[in-house]
C-alpha positions in Angstrom: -20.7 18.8 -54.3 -17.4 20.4 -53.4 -16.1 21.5 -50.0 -13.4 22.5 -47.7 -12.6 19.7 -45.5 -10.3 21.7 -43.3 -12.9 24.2 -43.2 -15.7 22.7 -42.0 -13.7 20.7 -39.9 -12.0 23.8 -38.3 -15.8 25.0 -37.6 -17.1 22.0 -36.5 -14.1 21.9 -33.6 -15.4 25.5 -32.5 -19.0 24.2 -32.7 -18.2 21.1 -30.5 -15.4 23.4 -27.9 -18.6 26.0 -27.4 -20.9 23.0 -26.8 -18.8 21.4 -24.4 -18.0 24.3 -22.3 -22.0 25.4 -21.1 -22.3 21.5 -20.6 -19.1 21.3 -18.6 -20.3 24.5 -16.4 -23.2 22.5 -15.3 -20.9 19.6 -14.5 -18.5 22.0 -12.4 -21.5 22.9 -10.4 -22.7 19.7 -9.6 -21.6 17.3 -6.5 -19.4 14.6 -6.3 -22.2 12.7 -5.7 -24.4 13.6 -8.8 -21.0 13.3 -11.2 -20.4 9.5 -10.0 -23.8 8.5 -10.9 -23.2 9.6 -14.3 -19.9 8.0 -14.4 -21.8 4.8 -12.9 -24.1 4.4 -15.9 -21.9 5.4 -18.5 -19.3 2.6 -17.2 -22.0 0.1 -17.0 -23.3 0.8 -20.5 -19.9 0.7 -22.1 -19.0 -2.7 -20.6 -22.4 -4.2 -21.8 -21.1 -3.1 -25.0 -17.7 -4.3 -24.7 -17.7 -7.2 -27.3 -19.7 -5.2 -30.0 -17.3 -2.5 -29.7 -14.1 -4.8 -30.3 -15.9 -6.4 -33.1 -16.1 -2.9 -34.7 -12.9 -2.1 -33.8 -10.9 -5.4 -34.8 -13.1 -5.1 -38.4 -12.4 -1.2 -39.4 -8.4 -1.5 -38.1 -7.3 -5.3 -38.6 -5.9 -4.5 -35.5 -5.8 -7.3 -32.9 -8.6 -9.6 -32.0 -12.1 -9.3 -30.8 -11.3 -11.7 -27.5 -8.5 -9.1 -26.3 -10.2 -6.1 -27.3 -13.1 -6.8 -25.5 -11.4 -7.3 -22.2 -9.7 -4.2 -22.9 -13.4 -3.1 -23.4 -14.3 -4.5 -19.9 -10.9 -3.3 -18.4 -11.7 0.6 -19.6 -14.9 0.4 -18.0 -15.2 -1.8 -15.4 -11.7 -1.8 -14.0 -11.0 1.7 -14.3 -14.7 2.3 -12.9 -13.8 0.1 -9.7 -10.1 1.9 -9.5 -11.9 5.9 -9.5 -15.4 5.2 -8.1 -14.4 6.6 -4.4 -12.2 9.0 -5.0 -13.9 12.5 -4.1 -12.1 15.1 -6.9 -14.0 17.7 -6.6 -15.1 20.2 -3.6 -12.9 19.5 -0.2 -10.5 17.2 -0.7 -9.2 17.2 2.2 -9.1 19.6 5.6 -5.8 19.9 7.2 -6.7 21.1 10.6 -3.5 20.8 11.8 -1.6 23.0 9.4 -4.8 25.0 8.6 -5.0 24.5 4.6 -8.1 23.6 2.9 -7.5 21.3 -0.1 -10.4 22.3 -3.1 -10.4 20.1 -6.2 -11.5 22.4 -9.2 -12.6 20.7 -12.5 -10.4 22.1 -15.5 -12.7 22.3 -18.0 -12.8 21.3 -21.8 -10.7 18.0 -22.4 -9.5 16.9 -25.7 -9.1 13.9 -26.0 -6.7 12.2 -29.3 -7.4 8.7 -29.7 -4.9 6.2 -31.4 -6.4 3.4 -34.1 -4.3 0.6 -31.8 -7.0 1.3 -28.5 -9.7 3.2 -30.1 -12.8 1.8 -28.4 -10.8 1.1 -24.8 -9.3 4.4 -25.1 -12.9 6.5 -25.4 -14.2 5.0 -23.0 -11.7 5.6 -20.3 -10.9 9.0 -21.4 -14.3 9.8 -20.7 -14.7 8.3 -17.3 -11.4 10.0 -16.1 -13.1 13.4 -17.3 -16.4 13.0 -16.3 -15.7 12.1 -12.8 -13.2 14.9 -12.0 -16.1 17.4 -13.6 -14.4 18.2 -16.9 -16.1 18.1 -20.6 -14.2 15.8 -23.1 -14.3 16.6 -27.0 -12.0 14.2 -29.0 -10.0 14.0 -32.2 -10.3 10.5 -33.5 -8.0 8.6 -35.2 -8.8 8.4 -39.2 -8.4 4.7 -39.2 -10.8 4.0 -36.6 -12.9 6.9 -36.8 -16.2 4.4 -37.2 -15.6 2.5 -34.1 -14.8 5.6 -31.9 -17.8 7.2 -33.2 -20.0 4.3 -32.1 -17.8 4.8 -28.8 -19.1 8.4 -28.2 -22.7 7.5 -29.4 -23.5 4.4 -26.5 -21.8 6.8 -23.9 -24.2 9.7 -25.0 -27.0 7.9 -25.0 -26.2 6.6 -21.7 -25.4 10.3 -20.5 -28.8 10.9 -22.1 -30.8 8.5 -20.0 -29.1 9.3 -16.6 -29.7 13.3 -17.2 -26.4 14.1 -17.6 -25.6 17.9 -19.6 -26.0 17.3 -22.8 -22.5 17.7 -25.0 -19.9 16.7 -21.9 -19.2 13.9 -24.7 -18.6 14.9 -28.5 -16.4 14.5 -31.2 -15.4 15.7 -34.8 -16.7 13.3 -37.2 -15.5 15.9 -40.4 -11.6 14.9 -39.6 -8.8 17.0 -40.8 -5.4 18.2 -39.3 -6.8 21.5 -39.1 -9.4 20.7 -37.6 -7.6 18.8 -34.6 -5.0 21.8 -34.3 -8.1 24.1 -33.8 -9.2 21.9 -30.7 -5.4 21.8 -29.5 -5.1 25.5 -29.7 -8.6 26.7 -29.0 -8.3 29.4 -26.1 -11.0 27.3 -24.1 -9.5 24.2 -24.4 -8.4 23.6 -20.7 -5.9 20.4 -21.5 -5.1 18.0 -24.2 -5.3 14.5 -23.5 -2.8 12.5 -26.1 -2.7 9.5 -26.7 -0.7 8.5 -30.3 2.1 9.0 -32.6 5.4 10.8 -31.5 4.6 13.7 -34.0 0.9 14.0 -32.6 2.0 14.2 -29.0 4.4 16.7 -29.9 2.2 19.0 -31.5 -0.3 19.1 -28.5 2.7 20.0 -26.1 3.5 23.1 -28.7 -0.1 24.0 -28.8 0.1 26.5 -26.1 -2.2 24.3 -23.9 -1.6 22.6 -21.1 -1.1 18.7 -22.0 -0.4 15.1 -21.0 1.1 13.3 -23.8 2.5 9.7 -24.5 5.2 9.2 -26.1 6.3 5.6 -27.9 7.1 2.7 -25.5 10.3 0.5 -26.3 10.5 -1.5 -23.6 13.4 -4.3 -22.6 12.8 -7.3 -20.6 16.0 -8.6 -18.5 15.6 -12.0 -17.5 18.4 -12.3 -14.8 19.7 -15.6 -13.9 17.5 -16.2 -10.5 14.3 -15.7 -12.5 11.9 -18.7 -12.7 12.6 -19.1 -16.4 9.4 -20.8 -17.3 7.4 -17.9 -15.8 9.4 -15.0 -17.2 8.9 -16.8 -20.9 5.3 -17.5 -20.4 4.8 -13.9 -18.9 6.2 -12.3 -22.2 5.0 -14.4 -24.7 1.2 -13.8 -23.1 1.9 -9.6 -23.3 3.1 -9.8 -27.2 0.5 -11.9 -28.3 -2.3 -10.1 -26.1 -4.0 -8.4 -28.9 -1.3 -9.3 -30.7 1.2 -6.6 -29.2 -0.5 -3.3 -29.9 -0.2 -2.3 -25.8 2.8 0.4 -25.9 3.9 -1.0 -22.4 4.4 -4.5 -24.1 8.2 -5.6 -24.4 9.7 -5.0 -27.7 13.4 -6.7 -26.6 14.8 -9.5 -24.4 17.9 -9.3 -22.3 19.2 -12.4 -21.1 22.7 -13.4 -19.1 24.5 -15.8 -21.0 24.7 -18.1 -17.9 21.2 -18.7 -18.8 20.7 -18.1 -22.1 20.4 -21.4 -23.6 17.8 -22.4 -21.0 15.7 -19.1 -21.8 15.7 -19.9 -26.2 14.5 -23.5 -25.0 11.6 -22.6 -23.1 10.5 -20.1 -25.7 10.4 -22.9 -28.7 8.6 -24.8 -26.3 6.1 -22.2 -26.2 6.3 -21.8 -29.8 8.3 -19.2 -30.5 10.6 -18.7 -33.6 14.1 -17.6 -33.8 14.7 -16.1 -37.6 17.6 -16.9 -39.0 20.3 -13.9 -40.2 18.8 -13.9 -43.2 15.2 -14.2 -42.3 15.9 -11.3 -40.0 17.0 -9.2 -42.5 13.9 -10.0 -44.7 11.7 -9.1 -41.8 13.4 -5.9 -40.8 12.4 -4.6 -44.2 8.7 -4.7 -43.1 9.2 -3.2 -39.3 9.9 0.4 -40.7 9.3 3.1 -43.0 11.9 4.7 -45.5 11.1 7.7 -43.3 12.6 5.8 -40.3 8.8 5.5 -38.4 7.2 2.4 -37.8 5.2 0.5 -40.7 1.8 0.6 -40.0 1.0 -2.5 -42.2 2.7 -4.4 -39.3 1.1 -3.3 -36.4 -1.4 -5.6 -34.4 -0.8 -8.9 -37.1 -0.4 -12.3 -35.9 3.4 -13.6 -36.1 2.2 -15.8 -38.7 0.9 -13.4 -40.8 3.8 -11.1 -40.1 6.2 -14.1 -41.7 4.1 -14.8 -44.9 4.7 -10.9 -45.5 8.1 -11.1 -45.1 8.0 -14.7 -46.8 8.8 -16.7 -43.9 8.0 -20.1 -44.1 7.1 -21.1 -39.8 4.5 -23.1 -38.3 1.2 -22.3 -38.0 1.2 -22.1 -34.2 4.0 -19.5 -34.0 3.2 -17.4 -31.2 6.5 -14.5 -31.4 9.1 -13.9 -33.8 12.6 -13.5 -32.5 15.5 -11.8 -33.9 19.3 -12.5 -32.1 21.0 -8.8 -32.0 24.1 -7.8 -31.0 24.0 -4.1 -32.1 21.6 -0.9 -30.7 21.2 2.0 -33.2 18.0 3.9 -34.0 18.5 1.9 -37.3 18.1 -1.2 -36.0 14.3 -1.6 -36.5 14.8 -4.5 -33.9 16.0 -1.9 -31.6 12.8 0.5 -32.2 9.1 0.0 -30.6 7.1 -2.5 -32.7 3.7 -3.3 -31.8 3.0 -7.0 -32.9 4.8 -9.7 -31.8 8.2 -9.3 -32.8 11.2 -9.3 -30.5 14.7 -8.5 -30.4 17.5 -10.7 -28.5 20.4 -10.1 -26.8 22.4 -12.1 -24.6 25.2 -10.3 -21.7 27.6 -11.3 -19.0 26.3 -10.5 -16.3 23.5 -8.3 -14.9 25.9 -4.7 -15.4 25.7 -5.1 -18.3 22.1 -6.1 -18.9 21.8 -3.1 -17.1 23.5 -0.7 -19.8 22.1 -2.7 -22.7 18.2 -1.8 -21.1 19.6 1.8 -21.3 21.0 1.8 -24.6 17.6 0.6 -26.1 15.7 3.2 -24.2 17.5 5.8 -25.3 17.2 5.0 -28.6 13.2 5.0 -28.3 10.7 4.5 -25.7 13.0 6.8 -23.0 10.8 7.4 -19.8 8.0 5.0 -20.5 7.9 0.9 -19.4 11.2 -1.4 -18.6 10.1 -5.4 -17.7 12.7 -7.5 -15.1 12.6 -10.9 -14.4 14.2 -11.9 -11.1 14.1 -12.8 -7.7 17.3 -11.2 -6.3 15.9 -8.2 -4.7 18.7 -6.3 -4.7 19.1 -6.3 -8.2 15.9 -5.1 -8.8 16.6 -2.2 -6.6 19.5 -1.4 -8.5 17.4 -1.2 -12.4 15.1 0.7 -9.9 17.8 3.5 -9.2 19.4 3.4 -12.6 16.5 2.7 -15.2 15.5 6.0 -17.3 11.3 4.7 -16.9 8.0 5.2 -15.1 7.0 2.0 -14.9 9.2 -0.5 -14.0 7.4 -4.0 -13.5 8.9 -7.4 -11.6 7.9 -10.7 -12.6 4.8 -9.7 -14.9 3.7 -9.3 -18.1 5.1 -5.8 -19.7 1.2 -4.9 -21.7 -1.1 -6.0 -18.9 1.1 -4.5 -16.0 2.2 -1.4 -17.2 -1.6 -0.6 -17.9 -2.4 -1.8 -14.0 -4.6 -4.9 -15.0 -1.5 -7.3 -13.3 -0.1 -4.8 -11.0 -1.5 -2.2 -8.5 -0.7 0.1 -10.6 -3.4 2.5 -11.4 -5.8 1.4 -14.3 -5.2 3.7 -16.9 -4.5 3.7 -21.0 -2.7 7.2 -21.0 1.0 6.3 -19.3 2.8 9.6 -18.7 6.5 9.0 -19.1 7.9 11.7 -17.3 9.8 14.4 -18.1 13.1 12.5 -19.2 10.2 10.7 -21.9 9.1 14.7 -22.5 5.6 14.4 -21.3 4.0 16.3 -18.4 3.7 13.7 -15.7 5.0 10.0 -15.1 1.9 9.2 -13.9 -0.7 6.2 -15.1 -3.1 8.9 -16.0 -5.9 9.1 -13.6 -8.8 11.5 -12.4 -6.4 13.7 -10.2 -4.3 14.3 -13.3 -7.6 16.1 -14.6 -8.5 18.7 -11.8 -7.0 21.9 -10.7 -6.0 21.6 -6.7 -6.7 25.2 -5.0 -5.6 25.5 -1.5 -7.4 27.9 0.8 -4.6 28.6 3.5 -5.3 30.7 7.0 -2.9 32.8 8.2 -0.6 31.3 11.0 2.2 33.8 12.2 2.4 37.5 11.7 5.0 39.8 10.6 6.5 40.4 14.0 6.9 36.1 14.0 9.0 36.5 11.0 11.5 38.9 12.1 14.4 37.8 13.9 14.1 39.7 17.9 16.6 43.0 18.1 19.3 42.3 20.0 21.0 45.0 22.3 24.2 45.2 22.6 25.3 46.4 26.6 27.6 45.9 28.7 26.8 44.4 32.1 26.7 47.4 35.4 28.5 47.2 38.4 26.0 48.0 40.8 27.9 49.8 44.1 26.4 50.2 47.4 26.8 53.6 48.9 26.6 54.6 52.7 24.2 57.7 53.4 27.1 59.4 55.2 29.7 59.1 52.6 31.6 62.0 50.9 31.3 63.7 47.9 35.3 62.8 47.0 35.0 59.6 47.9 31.7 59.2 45.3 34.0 60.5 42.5 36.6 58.0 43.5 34.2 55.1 43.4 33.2 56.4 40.0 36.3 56.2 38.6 37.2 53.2 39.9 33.8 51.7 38.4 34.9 52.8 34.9 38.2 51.3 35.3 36.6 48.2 36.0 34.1 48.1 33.1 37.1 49.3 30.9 39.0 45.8 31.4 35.5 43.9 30.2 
């Protein structure tokens, strides 16, 4: 039998947006109290299913590995649980008695949420404990290539929901998937923000939607190692973030910057932790896999081993080949070494000094990944403070692996999968998208000072009297003479 995808699509986006707005009215009238205990089981049944989920994941994508995507798993629910589970977000937030303004956190209402194929699993789970806890209704728009796993996702979390009496449909999702169907839920007039999480061209459509959105755009990072950094670490530390689920984190590193004074020291510690540097002409066998004739990043090569990623390009390395690097020397947006490339691949470049480590960091951030994550390696304060001032990024992390800190599992950062990168990245917020970022803050404000306060006091302009003291006895020509006199007097003022 015949039908219109985009059709029933379309309708089953209006079914799921009319759903999710009566069971999101009931959330908005609940307490904090009542929405954290539904937030509480959901988290709880989502970790116990952390490894099944990855397993689903890691088969339907090729994505990764089951070990990794399981703590991500564990991360979206437990850590992210532990991160949001005090916060009050809705009702008072706060009483300023002092200044006399009433803080009121208001839900916002329908959430969509678009989920990528590189974090599906990790990704539904957090977006939905981020909107269920600030009092919002999440609908989402999976990704085609993971749409199984995310499905399963949104199944354990409504039958969670389901057992802890939540409102039924404050989780759902289109299962009939179509562009058109996912533009309905971006433009649908009670869709209250879009949550989105994906490629450049996705994120850009949910900013033109005519919604309010949070988007994230690609990550690119750079990782300066600068010559006081404990080498060993700084290797170790980026070699652990590229090969954590084999590199599909968008705050992973995607290029190292090194000063020459300590460049040779750097390539040595990285063979010794089994890294390979491609020859010129291995490099130019490889970058034929990294991107599409249409200049976007090949899919094929996303999430894949560096040993797998060799015998596609037909690179003979050793079986225990953790990253593959690539010795640059030039940034353009045709460089595919210079662009974001999530599996473990790496570009290298070696400077003078610091300065100019500094410009080449910007360089490759402005040719992708502007706004999002930068990595630095040192242990001269000062210049960390300086890439702090200068660096066009949100996140900019010191000493730590770029995937696992930019995401707040090695920092204090908060624990989040959506990283805003600010307006210079052209998304809403910088922010590691939490709760907050989902509710409406209305101030209730008393009146302090009234119109007369405001106006400045009138000011008359006199001059001073001469006061004169008369005898009872004296003449009226002598009055008139102390008259004028008087005049002559105030004349001179």
């Amino acid at each position: 039998m015949l039908y219109d995808k985009d059709l029933q699509s379309i309708q089953e986006a209006r079914i799921a947006i009319a759903t999710a707005k009566q069971a999101q009215e009931k959330l908005a009238e609940m307490t904090q109290e009542q929405l954290d205990k539904i937030v509480c089981h959901l988290a709880k049944k989502a970790s116990e299913n952390a490894t099944y989920l990855a397993e689903l994941a890691n088969k339907e994508t090729g994505f990764g590995n089951v070990q990794d995507k399981t703590l991500k798993n564990k991360f979206a629910s437990e850590s992210v649980y532990e991160n949001i589970k005090e916060l009050q977000t809705v009702g008072i937030l706060k009483d300023d008695k002092e200044n006399k303004v009433l803080h009121v956190g208001v839900p916002m209402g329908v959430i969509i949420g678009l989920v990528p194929s590189t974090n599906p699993t990790s990704t539904t789970i957090y977006k939905s404990l981020i909107s269920i806890k600030s009092g919002n209704a999440i609908v989402f728009s999976p990704h085609p290539g993971a749409k199984n796993a995310i499905l399963e996702t949104i199944k354990i979390l409504n039958q969670a929901a389901d057992e802890i009496g939540a409102p039924k449909g404050i989780i759902s999702s289109l299962t009939t998937l179509s562009g058109k169907g996912t533009e309905e839920l971006m433009k649908h007039r009670d869709t209250a923000l879009i949550l989105a999480t994906g490629g450049e061209a996705m994120v850009r459509a949910a900013y033109s939607s005519g919604n309010p959105a949070i988007g994230v755009g690609p990550g690119n990072g750079p990782a300066f190692i600068e010559r006081t950094a404990n080498i060993p670490k700084a290797v170790s530390d980026i070699i652990t973030s590229k090969t954590f689920d084999n590199g599909v984190i968008c705050a992973s590193e995607q290029s190292i910057v090194v000063e020459e004074i300590i460049a040779d020291k750097v390539i040595e510690e990285f063979k010794l932790k089994h890294a390979y540097f491609l020859s010129n002409d291995e490099s130019t066998k490889l970058a034929g896999y990294i991107l599409r004739a249409n200049g976007t990043m090949n899919p094929q090569i996303v999430g894949k081993t560096a040993v797998k990623l060799a015998e596609m390009a037909g690179i003979n390395v050793p079986n225990d080949t953790t990253v593959l690097i690539s010795s640059q020397t030039e940034v353009s947006k045709d460089n595919p070494y210079c662009r974001e490339k999530l599996c473990p691949i790496l570009a290298f470049f070696k400077e003078p000094g610091w300065m100019e480590a500094c410009s080449r960091s910007i360089e490759l951030l402005n040719v992708e990944g502007k706004g999002h994550t930068l990595c630095i390696h040192s242990q001269d304060e000062e210049v960390v403070k300086e890439f702090a001032l200068r660096k066009p990024v949100s996140r900019m992390l010191i000493n730590t692996p770029g995937a696992l800190g930019g995401i707040g599992a090695t920092t204090n950062l908060a624990p989040a999968l959506t990283l805003g990168c600010g307006a210079v990245g052209g998304s809403s917020t910088s922010d590691n998208v939490t709760p907050f970022n989902l509710v409406n803050i209305r101030k209730a404000a008393y009146g302090v000072r009234d119109l007369y306060d405001l106006r400045e006091p009138e000011i008359i302009d006199e001059k001073p009297s001469i006061p004169i003291q008369l005898d009872e006895d004296v003449s009226e020509s002598e009055i008139k003479e102390l008259i004028q006199m008087a005049i002559q007097k105030l004349s001179k003022l």
